[in-house]
N, C-alpha and C positions, 0 to 999 in steps of 0.2 A: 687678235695677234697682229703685231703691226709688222710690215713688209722690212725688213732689214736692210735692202736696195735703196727702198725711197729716201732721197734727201743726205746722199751720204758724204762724207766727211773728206772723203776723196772718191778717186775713180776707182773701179771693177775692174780688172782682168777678166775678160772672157776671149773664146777661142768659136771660131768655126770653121767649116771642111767643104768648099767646091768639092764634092764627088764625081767624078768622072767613070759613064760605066756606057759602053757602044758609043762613043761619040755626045752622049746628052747627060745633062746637069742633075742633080736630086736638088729640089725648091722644096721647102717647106711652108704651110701656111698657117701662122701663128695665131690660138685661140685665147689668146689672153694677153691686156697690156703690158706696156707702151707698145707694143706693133699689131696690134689688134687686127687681123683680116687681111694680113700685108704677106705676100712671100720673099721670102728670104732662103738663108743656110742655115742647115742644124747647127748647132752649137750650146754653148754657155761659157757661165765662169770658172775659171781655175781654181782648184784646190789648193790649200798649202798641202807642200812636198810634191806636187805631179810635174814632170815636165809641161810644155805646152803640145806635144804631141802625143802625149798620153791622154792629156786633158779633152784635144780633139776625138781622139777614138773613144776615151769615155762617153763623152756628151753624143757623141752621133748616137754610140752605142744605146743609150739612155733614151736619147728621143726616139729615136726609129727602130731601132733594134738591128741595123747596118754594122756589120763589121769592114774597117776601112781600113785602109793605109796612107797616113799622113806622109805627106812625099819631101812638100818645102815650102816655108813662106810664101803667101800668092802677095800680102800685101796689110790694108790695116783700115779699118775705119774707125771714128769715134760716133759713138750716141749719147747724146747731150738731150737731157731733155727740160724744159722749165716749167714750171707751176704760172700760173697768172698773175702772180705778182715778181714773175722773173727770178726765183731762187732756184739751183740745180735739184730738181726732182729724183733725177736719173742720170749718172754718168757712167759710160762702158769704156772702156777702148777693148777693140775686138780685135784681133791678129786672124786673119784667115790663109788657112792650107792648102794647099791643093791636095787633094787626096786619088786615090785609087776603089774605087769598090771591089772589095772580098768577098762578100758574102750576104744573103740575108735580102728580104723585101720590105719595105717600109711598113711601118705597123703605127694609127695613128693613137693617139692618146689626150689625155687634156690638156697640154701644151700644142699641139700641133692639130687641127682637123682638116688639111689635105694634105698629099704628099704626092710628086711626080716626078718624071724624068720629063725633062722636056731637052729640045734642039735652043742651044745658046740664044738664037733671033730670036725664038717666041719669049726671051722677057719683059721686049718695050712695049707688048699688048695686055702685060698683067701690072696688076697694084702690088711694088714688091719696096723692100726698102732701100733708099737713096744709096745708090754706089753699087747696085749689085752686079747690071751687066759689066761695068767694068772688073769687079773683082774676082768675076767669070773668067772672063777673059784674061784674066793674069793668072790665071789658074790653070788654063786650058794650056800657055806660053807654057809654064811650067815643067807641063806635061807634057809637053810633045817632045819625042823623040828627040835625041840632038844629031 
């Protein structure tokens, strides 16, 4: 069966969710390509008919079994990825949340084999993917008190 992502015709909508729960972050670590052994944020792609913030409480909900609360735009990255003869293999654009945690401890699955809270600094000592301390930290702005 061939991957319906690879090579596509356009870009993806996907969504992910900075959670914030005591002051520290939930990373995920991706068991499966394009981010193979990289940590990042839970997420995925948008359904037709979901908002984007039902979408994000979906996907966390999915991957981890977290129940969130998506609060507001933290920001956006795209993932562009190419094949060796430079055709788009992979393309996302991902809109990330800042979120709230509700409920629930991380439970890992075949997309994800780690999952943790860590303190914001400790992400320049992991292999995570491109943009994430920053998209932390727009998350964290987000979410602080006004």
């Amino acid at each position: 069966m061939s991957d319906p992502r690879a090579y596509p015709q356009r870009p993806f909508l996907a969504v992910s969710a900075a959670i914030l729960r005591d002051g520290k972050i939930l990373i995920v670590r991706r068991a499966r390509m394009p981010a193979l052994h990289l940590y990042t944020l839970p997420g995925g792609v948008v359904e037709a008919g979901e908002t984007l913030a039902e979408a994000a409480a979906r996907e966390v909900r999915e991957e981890t079994a977290l129940e969130i609360e998506p609060v507001a735009l933290a920001g956006h990255r795209e993932a562009i990825v190419r094949d060796a003869q430079g055709r788009v293999e992979r393309h996302f654009v991902i809109l990330c949340y800042a979120a709230r945690w509700l409920s629930g401890e991380p439970v890992l699955n075949e997309e994800i084999d780690d999952a943790r809270w860590v303190d914001p600094a400790e992400l320049s000592g992991l292999r995570t993917t491109e943009g994430l301390a920053e998209i932390v930290a727009a998350a964290i702005a987000r979410l602080a008190p006004a």
